[in-house]
N, C-alpha and C positions, 0 to 999 in steps of 0.2 A: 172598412179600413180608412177609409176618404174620411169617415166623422172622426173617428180618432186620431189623425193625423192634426183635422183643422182644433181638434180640442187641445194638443200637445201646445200648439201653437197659440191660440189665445191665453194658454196657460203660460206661454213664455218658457216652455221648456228647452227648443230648440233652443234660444239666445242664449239661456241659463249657461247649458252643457259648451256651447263653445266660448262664453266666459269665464268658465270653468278651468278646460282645456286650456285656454290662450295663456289663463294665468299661473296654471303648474306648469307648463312647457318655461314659460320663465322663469318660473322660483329652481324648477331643476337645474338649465345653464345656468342657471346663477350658482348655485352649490356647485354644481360640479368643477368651475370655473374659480371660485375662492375657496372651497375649502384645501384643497392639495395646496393651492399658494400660501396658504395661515399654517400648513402641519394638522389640518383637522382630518377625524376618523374617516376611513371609505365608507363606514357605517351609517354615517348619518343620511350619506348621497342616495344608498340604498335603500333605508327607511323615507325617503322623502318621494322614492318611486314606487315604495309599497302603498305609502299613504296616500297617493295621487290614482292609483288605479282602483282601492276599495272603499276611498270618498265620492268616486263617479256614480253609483248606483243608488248611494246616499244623495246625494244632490239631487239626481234624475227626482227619486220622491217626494224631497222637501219642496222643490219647484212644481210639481204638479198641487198642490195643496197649502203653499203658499204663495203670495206674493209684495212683493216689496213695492211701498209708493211712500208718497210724499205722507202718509197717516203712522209709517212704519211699516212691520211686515201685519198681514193683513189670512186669513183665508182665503183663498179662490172662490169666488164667485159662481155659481151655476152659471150654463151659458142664455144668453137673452137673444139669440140669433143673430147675433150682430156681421155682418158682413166681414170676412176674410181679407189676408192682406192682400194685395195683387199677385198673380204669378207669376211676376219678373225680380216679385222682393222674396218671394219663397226661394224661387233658384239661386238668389245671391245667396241670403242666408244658408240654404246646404254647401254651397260653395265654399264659403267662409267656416264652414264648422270643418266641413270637411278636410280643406285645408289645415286647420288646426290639428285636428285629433292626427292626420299624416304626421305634422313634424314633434307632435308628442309621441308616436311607436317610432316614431326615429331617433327622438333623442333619448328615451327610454332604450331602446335597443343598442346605441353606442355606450351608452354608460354601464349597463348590463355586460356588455362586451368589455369594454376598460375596466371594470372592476375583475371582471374573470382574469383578465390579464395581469392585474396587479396581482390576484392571488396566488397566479404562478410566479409571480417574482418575488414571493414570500420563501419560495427554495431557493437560495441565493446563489448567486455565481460566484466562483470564487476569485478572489482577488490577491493576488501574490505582490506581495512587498519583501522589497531589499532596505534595508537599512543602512544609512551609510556612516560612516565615524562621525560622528558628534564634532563639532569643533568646539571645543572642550578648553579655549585659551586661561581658564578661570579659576583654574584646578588643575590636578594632576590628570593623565587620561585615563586613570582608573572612575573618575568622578562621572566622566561623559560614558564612560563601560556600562556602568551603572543605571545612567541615563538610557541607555540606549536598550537594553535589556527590560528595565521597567516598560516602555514603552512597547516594545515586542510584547510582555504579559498582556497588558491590559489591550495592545489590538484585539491579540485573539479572544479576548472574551466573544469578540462576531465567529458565530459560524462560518462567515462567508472569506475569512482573512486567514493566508499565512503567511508567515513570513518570514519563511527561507531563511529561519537560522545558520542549519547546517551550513548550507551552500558560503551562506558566507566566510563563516569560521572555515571554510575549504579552503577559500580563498585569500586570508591575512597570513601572510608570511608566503606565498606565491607569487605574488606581482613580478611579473619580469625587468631585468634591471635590478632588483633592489632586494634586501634582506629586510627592508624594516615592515613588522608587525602591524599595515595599516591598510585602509580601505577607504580611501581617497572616492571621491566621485567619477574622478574619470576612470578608475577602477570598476569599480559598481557600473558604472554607464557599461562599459566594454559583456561585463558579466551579465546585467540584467539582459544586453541583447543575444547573449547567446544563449540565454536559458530562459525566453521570451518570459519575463518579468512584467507586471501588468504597470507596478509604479514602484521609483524611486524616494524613500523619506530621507533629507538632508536636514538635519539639525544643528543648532548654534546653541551656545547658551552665555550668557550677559552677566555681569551684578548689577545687582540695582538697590542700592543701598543696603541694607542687611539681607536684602534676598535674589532674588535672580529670576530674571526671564529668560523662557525656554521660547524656543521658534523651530517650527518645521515645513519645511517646504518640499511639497509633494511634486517631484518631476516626473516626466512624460519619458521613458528612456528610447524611443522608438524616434522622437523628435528634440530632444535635449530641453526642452519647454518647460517651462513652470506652471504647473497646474493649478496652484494654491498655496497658500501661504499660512498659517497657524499661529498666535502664541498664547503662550498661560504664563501667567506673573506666579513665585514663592514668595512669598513675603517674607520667610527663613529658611532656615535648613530643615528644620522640623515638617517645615509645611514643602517640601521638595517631591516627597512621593506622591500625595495625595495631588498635587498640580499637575503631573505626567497624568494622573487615572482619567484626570478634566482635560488634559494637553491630548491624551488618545481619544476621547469624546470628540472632540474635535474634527481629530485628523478621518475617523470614521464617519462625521457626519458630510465631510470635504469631499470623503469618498463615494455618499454614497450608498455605502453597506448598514446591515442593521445595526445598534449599537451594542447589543448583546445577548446571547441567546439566555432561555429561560433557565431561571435555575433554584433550585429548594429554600424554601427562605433562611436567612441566614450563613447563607454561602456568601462568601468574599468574591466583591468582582472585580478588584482591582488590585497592583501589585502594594504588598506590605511592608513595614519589617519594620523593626524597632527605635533601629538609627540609619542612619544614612550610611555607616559605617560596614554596619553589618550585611545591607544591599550592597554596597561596592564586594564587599567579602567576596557573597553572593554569586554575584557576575559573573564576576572571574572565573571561579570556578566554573561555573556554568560554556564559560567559552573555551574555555579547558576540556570539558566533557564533549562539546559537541565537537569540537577537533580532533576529539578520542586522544586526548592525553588524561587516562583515567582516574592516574594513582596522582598527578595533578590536582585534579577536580576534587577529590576526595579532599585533600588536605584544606583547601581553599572552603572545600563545604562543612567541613568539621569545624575550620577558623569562626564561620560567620554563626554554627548556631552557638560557638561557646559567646559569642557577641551578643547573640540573642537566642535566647531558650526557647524563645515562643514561635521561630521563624521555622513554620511548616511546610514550608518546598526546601527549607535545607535542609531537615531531618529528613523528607523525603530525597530527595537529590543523593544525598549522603549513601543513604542505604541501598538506592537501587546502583547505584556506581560498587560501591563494595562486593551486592549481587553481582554483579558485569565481571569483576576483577577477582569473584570465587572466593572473597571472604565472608563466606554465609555466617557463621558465631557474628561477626562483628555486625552486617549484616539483618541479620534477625532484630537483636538487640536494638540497632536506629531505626527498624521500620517500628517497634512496640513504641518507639519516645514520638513518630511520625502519625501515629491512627489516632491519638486525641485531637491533631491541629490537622487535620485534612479541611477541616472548615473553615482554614483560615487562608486558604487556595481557589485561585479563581474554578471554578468546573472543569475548566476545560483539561487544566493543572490536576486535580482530584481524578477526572474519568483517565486520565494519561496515567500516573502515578497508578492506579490501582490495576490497569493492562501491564505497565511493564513489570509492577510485581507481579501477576499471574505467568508474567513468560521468566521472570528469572528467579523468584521466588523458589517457594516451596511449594507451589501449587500444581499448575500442569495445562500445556498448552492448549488443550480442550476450553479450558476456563480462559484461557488467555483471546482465544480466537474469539468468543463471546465480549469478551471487554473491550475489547478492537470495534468489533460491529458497534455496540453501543455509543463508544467514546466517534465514531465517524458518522451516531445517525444522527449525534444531536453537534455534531463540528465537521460537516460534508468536509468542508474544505482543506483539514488535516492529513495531510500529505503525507507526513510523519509518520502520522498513525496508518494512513493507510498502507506506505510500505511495510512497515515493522506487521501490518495486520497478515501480507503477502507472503512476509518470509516465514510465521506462524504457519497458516495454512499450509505452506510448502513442507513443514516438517510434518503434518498432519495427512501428507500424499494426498493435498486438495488441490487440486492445483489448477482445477477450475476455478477457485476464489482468487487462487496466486496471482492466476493471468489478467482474474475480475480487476482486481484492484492495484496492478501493476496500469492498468490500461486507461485507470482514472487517474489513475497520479500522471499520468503520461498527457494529459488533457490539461492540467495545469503544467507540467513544464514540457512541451512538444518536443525541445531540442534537447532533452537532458540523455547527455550517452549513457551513462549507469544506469541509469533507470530503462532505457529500451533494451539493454543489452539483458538487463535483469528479464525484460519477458521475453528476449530471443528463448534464453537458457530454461523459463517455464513451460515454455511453447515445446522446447523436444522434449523435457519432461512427461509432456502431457500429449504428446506423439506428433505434434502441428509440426511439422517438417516446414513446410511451404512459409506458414507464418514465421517460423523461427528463420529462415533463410532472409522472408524478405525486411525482416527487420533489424536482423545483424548489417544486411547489405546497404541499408540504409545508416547507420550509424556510418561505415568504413567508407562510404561516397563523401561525409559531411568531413568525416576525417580519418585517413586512410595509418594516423599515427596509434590509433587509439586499438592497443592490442588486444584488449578482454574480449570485443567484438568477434574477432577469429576463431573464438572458441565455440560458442553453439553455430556456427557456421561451417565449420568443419565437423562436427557432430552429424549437421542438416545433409552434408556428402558421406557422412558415413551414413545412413540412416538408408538412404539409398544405392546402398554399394559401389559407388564412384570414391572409388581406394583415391585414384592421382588427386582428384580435384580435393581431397581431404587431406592428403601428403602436401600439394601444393599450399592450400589455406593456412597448414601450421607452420610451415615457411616464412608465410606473409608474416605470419604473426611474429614470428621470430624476430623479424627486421623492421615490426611498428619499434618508433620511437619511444612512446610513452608507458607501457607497461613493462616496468622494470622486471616482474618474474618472465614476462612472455617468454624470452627464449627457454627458460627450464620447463613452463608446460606445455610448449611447444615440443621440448625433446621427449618429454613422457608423452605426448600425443601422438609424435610421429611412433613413438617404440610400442604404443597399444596399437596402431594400426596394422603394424606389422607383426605382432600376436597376434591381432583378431584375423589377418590373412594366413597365419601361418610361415611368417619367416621369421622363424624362430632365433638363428643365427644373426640377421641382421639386429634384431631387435637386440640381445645381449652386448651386442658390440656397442649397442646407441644407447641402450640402457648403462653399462660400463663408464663410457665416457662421461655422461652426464651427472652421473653419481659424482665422481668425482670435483665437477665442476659448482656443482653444490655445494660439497660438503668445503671446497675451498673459497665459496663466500658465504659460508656461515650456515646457509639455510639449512640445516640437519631435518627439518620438516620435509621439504621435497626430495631431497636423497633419499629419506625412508621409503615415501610412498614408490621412488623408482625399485629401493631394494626390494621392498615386498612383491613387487610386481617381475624382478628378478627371479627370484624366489619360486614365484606359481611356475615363470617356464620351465625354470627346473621340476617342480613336483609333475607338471604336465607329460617329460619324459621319464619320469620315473626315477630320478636321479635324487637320490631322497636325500645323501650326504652334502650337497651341493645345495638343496632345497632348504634343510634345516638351519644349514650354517647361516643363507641370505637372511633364514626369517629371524635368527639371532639377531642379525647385525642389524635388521631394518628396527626392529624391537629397542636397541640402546642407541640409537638414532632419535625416533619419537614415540610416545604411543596411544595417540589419536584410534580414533576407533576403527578408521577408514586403513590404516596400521594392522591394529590389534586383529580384528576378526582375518585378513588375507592370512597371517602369519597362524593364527591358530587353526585353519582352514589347513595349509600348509602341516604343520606337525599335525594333524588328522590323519591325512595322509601317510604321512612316514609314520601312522604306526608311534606317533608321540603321544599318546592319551593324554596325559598328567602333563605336560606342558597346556595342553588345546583345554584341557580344564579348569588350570589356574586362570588362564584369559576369562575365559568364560564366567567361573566366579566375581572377577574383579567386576565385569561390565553389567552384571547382575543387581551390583551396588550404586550404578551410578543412576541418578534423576530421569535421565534422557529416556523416554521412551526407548528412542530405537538402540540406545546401548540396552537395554534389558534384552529387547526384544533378541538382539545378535548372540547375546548372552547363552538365554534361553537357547536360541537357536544350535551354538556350540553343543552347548549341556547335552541335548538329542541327538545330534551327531556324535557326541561322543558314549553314550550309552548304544548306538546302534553299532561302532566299532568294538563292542563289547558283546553285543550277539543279541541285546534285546528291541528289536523293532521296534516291537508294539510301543514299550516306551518312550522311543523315538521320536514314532508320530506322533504320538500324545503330546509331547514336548515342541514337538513343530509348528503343531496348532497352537499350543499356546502362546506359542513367539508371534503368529500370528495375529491373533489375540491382541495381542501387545501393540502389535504395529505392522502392515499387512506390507513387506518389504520384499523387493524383487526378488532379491538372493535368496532369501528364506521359502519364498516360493518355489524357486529353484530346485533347491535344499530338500525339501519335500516331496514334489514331483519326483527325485530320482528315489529318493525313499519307499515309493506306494510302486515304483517299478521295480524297486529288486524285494517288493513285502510280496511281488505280486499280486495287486491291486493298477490294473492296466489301466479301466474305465477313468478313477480318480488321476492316476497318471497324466493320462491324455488329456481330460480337464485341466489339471495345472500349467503343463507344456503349451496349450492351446493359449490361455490367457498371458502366462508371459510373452509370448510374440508379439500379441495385440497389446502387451504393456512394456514392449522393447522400447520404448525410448526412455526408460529410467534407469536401463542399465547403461545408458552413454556417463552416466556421471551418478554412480550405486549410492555414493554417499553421502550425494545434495553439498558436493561442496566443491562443484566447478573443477573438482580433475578426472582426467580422463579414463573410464574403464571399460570399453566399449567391447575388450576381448573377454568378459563375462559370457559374450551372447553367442561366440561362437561357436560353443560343445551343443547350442541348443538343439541344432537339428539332429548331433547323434542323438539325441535322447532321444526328442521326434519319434527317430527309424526306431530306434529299437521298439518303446511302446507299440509303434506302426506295427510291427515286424511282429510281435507278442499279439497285437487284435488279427493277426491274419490282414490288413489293410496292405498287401502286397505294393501296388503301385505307389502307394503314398510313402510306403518304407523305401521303396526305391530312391524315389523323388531327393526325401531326407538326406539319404547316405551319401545320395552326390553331390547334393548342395553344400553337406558337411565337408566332401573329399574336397571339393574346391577353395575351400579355406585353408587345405592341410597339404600344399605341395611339397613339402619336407617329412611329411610323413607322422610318425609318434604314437603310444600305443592304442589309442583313442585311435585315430585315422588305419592305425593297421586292423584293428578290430572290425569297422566299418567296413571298408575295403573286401574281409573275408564274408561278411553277410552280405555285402551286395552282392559279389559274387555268386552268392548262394543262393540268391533268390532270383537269379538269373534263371 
């Protein structure tokens, strides 16, 4: 080993190897150190540490079998016994190499490490922008509309950017103090910090000679600071959109974020349109829409493509608004003039446009919840998309995605109350008592005015039988400031409470009153839903003339589905076939899933009050089928109880317990129905009572009785079987 070592050495390979080393250890800090400052690839840094570690074994060879002198390079010489260097120049030399090759596995290994890091910052974080008005002194402010809109398209071409349209159109024509239609900065300041806003865009726009410079200045709203500053020259009007798509280039790269995510070639990545004219059209509409003035928006989007034929977000705009507003004919017709110019929409624009026609369309929220995922894996930070993907799911009783993607929208805006409140309400949906409480209770600390909060928080006390503190919570709510219906779902809250306990009496006297106070400001929406709900306490005592009159009258009030099916439920009962059928047929017709499915559901119900079961169940299932819905569950369980089918029975009665929190609100639309779940435990007993499960039927019947201190034929019935299994 000793000969080979002195042969490395005469051969000069030690010095080779850490000549070697010393000079990749530089060339690496050197890359890694100018290329990010020039904008060059991670790649190259990479490749420069692959090729330093598989030229080492290469060198090692060419140094033992060659050597470099003053003749050039040369062969190695066999050795002549020449005397070795001293052992004091041997140890410096390991010393020295050794040294070396150390700070190349260290600069190799941080750079290994910084690149891995960079490539996690390849999933971007998202970054939320407020826009603020244009000052627009150069034109009308339809000009700076325009402006300002164009530049919200072309952000979001980044994955990583939204920007808070909505929120803002929330808030022009809100400013307190004042009626006028604006969104001033100290406006926008005030908003961005309560809906923790990452950055503020502030734009001007100039003439300059026949054209105009734009400027944007990106503020800090947590410090009032100026972050940056931007501008793009138009040399004219014709050349005004295409300087926004270079003027959002910009403000993206100011920012930070990538400049655009990838997309099929031939996709449009910037905003378009024919004239300037037909963009201002555009806008407008567009602010219209997101302020949900629909029949607005439409007119303003029909204006700009008669402007321009060829402008592809207004024939799409156009149609999915008509969608929204149930003009399907019209509808249909501008999405066919929309599917040749999808390619002239940024992606992010085309993956949006083709989710909201799967959710309003003619297609079906299945396909719709699929185009949601997609349109969020390639634009995480679409906020938009991810609620609208939420309230999908929610209709699809997924409500594990519901809460998924409520909880990421909640990560970009932490403070937003609509949006926490929206997962208190998924959260009982989806039986999270505990969650859903503490994040109602967190909205009403931040702001005790904000009355939507009250309601799955009052849900989160029924949910565990604490009647007062769920009578008290709709109180609250009654006396927040800020939601205008609060106190009417407040009065239908307090009057299901006292259903689902059984104070029957009170409840019509709060039900009564409250009708009337609806219906004398206008709202015939929420009178209905109190008549119908009228209505069952009568069918509940049997009072079938009193039962059917309500569900008339709740019927030429409104007839929403959450309506339609109580009231045909009701004439079931009373023995009204051919009333509870016509419902049934109508909802058979409509799109909605779950109107078929209720539909269906009717249909079986009313063939089993005609003496055919079998058909019945048959027909239950296939409501099921359709859409796997609490009531209908319900619905069915007492079916397979009086088909005599106990086993099946028990199984359905079992599962709605453990899926009781979706009968706090049956028809996913935040009012109150919580006295659905109270019959549950007679069923319970009886099934109990029919398997011989003595004690559990016991259990039942008194858990039921305790709901029913007024008694009724349902509780007297109860009453006689407990007794009898005493």
């Amino acid at each position: 080993m000793n000969k080979f070592i002195r042969e490395l050495r005469r051969r000069e390979v030690f010095r080779t190897a850490g000549l070697y080393v010393g000079i990749c250890w530089i060339l690496i800090e050197v890359a890694s150190v100018l290329l990010p400052a020039f904008g060059g690839p991670v790649w190259l840094v990479r490749g420069a540490i692959i090729a330093a570690v598989v030229g080492f074994p290469i060198m090692l060879i060419l140094a033992w079998f060659f050597d470099a002198s003053a003749k050039g390079i040369e062969v190695q010489a066999d050795a002549t016994g020449a005397a070795s260097s001293p052992q004091g120049v041997q140890k410096t030399d390991f010393a020295i190499i050794g040294l070396l090759v150390l700070a190349l596995l260290v600069s190799i290994s941080l750079n290994v490490r910084n690149q891995a890091n960079d490539a996690d910052t390849l999933i971007p974080d998202t970054v939320s922008v407020l826009i603020v008005d244009f000052d627009a002194g150069v034109d009308t402010p339809s000009f700076g509309q325009a402006i300002e809109q164009a530049l919200s398209v072309n952000l979001e071409t980044s994955p990583s950017i939204t920007t808070s349209e909505r929120l803002r159109a929330e808030q022009i024509g809100r400013i307190p103090g004042t009626t006028a239609k604006t969104f001033d900065l100290e406006s926008a300041l005030r908003v961005a910090r309560q809906h923790s806003i990452d950055v503020l865009l502030a734009g001007s726009i100039q003439t300059a000679g026949s054209g105009y410079v734009f400027a944007v200045e990106g503020i800090d709203p947590a410090t009032s600071r100026s972050a940056f500053t931007v501008e793009q020259k138009a040399d004219s009007e014709n050349g005004v959109l295409p300087a926004i798509g270079k003027l959002a280039g910009r403000v993206k790269k100011a920012m930070d974020v990538s400049a655009t995510a990838e997309r099929p070639a031939g996709q449009a990545g910037v905003f378009e349109a024919a004239s300037l004219e037909a963009a201002r059209t555009w806008a407008a509409g567009r602010a219209f829409e997101l302020a949900g003035e629909l029949e607005q928006a439409a007119s303003d989007y029909a204006a700009a493509v008669e402007l321009d034929p060829g402008l592809g977000r207004g024939w799409t705009r156009l149609a999915l608004v008509e969608y929204a507003l149930g003009q399907a004919d019209e509808a249909a017709m501008h999405w066919s003039k929309a599917l040749p110019l999808l390619g002239t929409l940024t992606e992010r624009e085309r993956l949006e446009a083709l989710a909201r026609y799967a959710e309003l369309g003619d297609v079906d929220n299945v396909l719709a919840a699929k185009a949601y995922a997609d349109l969020i894996a390639h634009y995480p930070a679409d906020v938009e998309a991810r609620d609208r993907y939420a309230a999908v799911s929610l209709s699809l009783l997924d409500f594990d995605t519901a809460v998924e993607q409520m909880r990421e929208s909640l990560k970009v805006f932490p403070e937003d109350r609509g949006r926490r409140t929206r997962l208190a309400m998924y959260t009982i949906w989806q039986g999270d008592w505990d969650t859903a409480r503490k994040e109602a209770e967190r909205v009403i600390a931040a702001d005790p005015d904000y009355g939507t909060a009250y309601l799955p928080l009052a849900m989160a006390d029924l949910a565990v039988a604490d009647f007062d503190a769920a009578r008290d919570t709709y109180r609250r709510m009654a006396a927040a400031a800020e939601t205008a219906a609060g106190a009417s779902v407040s009065a239908l809250g307090l009057a299901d409470v006292d259903l689902y306990t059984g104070r029957i009496v009170a409840a019509r006297e709060r039900l009564a009153n409250a009708i009337r106070a609806d219906i004398n400001a206008g709202n015939d929406e929420a009178a209905a839903l109190k008549t119908v709900a009228l209505a069952q306490s009568y069918a509940d005592a049997n009072d079938r003339p009193a039962a059917i009159a309500a569900a008339a009258d709740a019927l030429q009030l409104a007839d929403g589905v959450a309506v339609r099916v109580p009231a045909a439920m009701v004439y079931l009962d009373a023995a009204e076939t051919a009333a509870a059928r016509a419902i049934a047929d109508e909802l058979l017709l409509e799109k909605d899933a779950h109107s078929r499915a209720y539909g269906q559901m009717l249909a079986g119900l009313a063939r089993e009050t005609e003496g055919d079961r079998t058909g019945a169940i048959l027909a239950l299932r296939r409501a099921i089928d359709t859409a796997d819905l609490w009531l209908i569950r319900l619905q069915i369980g007492k079916a397979y109880l009086r088909a005599g089918s106990y086993p099946e029975a028990l199984g359905e009665f079992t599962a709605l317990q453990v899926r009781r929190g979706e009968a706090a609100s049956l028809f996913l639309d935040d009012m109150p129905t919580y006295r659905w779940l109270a019959e549950l435990p007679y069923w319970h007993g009886r099934v109990q009572e029919a398997l011989s499960t003595r004690s559990a039927a016991q259990s039942s019947y008194a858990q039921f009785l305790a709901l029913r201190p007024e008694g009724g034929p349902l509780a007297n019935d109860a009453a006689e079987r407990l007794a009898a299994l005493d």
